[in-house]
Z-matrix of the N, CA and C atoms (Angstrom, degrees):
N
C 1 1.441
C 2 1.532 1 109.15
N 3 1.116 2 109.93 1 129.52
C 4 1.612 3 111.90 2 175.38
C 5 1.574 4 122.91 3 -75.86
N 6 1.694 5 106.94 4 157.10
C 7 1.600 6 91.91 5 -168.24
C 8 1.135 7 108.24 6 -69.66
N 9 1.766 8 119.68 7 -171.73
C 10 0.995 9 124.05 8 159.59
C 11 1.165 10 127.14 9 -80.65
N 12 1.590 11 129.31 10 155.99
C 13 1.301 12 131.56 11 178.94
C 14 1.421 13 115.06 12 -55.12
N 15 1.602 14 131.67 13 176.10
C 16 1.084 15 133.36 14 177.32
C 17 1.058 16 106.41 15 -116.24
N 18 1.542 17 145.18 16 144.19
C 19 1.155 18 128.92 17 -142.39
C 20 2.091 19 98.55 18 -106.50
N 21 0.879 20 108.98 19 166.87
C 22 1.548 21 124.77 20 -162.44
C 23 2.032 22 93.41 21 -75.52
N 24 1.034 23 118.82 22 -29.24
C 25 1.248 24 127.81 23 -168.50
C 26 1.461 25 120.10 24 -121.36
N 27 1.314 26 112.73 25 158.03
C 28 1.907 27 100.58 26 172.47
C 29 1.987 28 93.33 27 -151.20
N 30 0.836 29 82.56 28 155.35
C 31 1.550 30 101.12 29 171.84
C 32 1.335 31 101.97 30 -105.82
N 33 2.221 32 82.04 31 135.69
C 34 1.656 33 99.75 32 -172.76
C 35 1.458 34 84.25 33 -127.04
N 36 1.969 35 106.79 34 157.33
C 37 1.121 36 110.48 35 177.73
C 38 1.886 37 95.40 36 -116.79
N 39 1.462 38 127.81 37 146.27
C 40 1.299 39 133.99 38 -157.55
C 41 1.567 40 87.16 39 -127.95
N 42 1.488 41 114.74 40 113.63
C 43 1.426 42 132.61 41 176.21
C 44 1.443 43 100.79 42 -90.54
N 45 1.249 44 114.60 43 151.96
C 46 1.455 45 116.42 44 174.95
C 47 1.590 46 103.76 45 -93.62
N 48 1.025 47 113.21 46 162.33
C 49 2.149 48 125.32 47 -170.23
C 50 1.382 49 112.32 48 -93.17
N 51 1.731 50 90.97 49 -11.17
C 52 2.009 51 100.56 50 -175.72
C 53 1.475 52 96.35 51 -86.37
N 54 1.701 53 124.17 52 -2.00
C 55 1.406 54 96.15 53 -178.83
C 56 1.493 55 117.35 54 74.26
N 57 1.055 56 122.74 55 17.63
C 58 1.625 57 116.60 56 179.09
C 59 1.492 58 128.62 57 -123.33
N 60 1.682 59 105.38 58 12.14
C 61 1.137 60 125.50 59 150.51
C 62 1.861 61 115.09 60 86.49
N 63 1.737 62 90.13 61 18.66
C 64 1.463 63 103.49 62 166.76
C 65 1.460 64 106.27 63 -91.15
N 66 1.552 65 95.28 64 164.44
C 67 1.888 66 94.18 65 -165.65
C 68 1.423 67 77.59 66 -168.86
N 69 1.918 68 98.60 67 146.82
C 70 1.557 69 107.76 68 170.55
C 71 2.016 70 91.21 69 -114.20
N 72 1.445 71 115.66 70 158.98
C 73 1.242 72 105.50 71 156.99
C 74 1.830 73 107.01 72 -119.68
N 75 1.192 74 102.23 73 140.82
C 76 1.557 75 131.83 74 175.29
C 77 1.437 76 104.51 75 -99.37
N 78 1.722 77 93.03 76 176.80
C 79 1.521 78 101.22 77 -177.03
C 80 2.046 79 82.58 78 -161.36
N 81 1.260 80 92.77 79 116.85
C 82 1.412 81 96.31 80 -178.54
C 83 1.647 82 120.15 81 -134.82
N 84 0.850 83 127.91 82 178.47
C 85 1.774 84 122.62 83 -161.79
C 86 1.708 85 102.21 84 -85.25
N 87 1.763 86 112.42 85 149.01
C 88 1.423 87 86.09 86 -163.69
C 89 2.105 88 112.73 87 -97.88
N 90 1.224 89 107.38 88 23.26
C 91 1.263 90 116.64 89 161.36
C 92 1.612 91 121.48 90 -125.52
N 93 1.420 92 87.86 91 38.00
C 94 1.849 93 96.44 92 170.47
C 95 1.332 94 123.22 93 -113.92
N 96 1.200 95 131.42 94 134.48
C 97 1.127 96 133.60 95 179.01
C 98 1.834 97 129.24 96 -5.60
N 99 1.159 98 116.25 97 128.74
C 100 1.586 99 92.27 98 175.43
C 101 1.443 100 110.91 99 -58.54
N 102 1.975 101 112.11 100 164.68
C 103 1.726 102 112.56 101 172.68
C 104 1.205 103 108.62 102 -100.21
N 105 1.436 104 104.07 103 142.68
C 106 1.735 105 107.71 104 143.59
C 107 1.488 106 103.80 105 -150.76
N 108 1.549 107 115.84 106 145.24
C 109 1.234 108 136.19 107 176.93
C 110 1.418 109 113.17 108 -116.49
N 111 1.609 110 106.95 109 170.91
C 112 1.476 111 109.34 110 155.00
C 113 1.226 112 96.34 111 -123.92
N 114 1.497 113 105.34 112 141.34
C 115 1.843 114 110.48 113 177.66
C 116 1.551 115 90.37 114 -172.91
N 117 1.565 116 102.54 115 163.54
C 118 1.703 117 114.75 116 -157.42
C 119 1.428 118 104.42 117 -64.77
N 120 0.992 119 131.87 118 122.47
C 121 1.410 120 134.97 119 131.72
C 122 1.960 121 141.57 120 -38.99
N 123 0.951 122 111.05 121 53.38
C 124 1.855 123 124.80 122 -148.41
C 125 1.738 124 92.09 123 -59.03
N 126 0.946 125 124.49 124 4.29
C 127 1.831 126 119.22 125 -171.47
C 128 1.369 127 99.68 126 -98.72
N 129 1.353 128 122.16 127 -52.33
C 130 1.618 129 115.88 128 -164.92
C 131 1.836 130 115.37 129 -146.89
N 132 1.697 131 106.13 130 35.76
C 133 1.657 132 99.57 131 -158.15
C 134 1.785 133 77.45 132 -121.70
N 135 1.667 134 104.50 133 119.39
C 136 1.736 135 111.84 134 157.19
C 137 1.313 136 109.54 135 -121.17
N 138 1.153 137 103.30 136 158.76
C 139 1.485 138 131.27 137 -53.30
C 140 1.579 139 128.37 138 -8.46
N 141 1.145 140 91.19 139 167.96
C 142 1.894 141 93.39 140 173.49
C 143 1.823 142 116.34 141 -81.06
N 144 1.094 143 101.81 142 -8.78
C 145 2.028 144 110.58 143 -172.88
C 146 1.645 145 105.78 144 -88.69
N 147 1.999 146 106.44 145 -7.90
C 148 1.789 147 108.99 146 -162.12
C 149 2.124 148 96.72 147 -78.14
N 150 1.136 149 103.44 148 127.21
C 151 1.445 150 98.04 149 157.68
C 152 1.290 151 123.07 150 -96.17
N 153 1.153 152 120.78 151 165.85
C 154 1.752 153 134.34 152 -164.20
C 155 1.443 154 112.97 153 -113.53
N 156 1.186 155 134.97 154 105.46
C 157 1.393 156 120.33 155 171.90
C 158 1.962 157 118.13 156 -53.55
N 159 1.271 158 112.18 157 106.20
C 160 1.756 159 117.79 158 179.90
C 161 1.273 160 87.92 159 -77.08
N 162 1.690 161 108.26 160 148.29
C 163 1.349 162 101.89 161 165.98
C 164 1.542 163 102.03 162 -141.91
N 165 1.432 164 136.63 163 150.98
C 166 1.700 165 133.31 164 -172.56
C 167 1.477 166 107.61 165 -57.49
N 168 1.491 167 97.03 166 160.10
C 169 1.581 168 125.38 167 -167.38
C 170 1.230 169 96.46 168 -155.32
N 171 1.585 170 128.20 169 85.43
C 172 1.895 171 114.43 170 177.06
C 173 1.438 172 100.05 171 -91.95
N 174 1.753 173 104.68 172 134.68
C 175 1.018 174 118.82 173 178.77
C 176 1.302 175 90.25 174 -118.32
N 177 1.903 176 110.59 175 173.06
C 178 1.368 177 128.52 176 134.19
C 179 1.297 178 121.33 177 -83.72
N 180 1.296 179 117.07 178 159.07
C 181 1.609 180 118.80 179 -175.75
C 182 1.988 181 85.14 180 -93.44
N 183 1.139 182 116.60 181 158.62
C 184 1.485 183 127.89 182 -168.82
C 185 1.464 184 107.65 183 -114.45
N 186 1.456 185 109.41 184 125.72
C 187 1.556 186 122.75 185 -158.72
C 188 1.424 187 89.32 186 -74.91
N 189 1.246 188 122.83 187 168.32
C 190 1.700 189 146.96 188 -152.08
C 191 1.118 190 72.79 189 -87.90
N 192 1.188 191 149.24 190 -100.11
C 193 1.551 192 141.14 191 -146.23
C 194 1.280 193 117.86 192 -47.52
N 195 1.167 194 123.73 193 -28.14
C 196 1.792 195 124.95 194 -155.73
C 197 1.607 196 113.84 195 -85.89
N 198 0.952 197 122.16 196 123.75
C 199 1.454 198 109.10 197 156.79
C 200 1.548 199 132.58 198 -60.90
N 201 1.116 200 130.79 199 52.65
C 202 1.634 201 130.47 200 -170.32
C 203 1.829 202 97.02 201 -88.13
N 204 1.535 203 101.47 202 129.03
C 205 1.361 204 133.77 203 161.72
C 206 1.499 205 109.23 204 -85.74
N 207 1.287 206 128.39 205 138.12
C 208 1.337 207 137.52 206 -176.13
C 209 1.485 208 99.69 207 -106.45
């Protein structure tokens, strides 16, 4: 039986640079560039107008059986 395909997409998780343990998750193509943005940080950024450089974290999502730690 042949394997399975690899899927067209992967989920990335985007850590914030402030260290404060905000994170957006994406879903992006899997021969595209790595991400990073700047976008608000609402946990620990003052003023409220400061943006945060996010930068990638590729994870796997963790099968129902498995124990996977992030």
């Amino acid at each position: 039986m042949a394997k399975k395909a690899k899927s067209r997409t992967i989920m990335v998780r985007l850590i914030s640079m402030a260290m404060t343990g905000y994170y957006r998750t994406m879903q992006r193509p899997r021969a595209h560039q790595p991400l990073s943005m700047l976008k608000y940080d609402p946990i620990g950024t003052t003023p409220s107008f400061v943006a945060v450089l996010i930068t990638r974290l590729r994870f796997r999502l963790p099968l129902e059986n498995a124990n996977v730690q992030l």
